[in-house]
C-alpha positions, 0 to 999 in steps of 0.5 A: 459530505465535509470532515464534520459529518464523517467524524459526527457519523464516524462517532469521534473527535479525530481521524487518525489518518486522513488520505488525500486520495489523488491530487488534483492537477488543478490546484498547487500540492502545497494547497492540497496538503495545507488544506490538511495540515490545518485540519491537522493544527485543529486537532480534526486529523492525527495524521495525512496520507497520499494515494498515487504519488510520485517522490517528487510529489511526496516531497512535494508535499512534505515541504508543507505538512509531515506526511505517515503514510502513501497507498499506491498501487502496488502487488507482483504484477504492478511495481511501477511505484518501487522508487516509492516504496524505497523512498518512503522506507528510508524516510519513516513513511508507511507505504500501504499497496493497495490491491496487493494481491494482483490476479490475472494470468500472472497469479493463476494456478499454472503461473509462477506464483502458482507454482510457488503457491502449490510448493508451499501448500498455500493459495496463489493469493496467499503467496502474493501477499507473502511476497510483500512481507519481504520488503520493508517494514514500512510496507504495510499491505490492505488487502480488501475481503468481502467474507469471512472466507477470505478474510481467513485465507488472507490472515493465513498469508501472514504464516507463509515464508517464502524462501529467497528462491521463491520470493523472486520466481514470481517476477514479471519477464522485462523485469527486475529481481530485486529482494529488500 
């Protein structure tokens, strides 16, 4: 399926922001975003996005077209992408973490966001995506649902405060406190 379909099915004129959901080794960065920036020029793309970049990819990529926004992956449990997120603050991107509420041991109820979870009266998902509040804003986090149900419980993350005390309980061992 091409743009055309999508905007024909989508029932519009322009998608306001069209990500390039990894790059592709095979092919030059400055091709990729280009092949973007001229649907951009055609008025088909309001603004291009990047998944799974490096800085140097970002930059990479910035020398050919604006970039608004990068989603990688990034929650309490994955943070490799930190460098991004402080680069795309300081240059007026967004950064969209993708799966920002990390499960597994870490986020379980005998864990330390649980224990954070269980003094603020919230769920152990609730206090993660609090977490993410408390960095920049221009991290802006998507976090899926598949029912109403959870839905409501992530809208009601956006209620928690996290105390400074809390908001770096949940780090991983081997890793850094670090608060925005």
């Amino acid at each position: 399926m091409n743009l055309v379909d999508s905007l024909r099915r989508l029932r519009t004129d322009r998608i306001d922001l069209l990500h390039l959901h990894r790059l592709d080794p095979a092919y030059p960065i400055a091709d990729q975003v280009g092949a973007l920036a001229q649907l951009q020029q055609e008025g088909k793309v309001r603004h291009i996005g990047l998944s799974e970049v490096t800085v140097e990819q970002l930059e990479e990529a910035r020398r050919t077209a604006p970039i608004a926004a990068v989603q990688n992956l990034y929650n309490l449990a994955a943070r490799d992408h930190e460098d991004v997120v402080d680069h795309t603050a300081a240059h007026g991107i967004a950064f969209l973490p993708f799966f920002p509420v990390a499960m597994g041991g870490h986020a379980g109820l005998d864990s330390p966001v649980g224990a954070v979870a269980a003094e603020l009266g919230v769920t152990p998902a609730q206090a993660a995506l609090a977490w993410l509040p408390q960095h920049p804003p221009s991290l802006v986090p998507i976090p899926g649902t598949g029912s109403a149900a959870h839905l409501a419980e992530n809208i009601g993350a956006l209620g928690v405060a996290l105390s400074a005390d809390q908001f770096n309980a949940p780090m991983q061992p081997g890793r850094h406190n670090r608060t925005f």
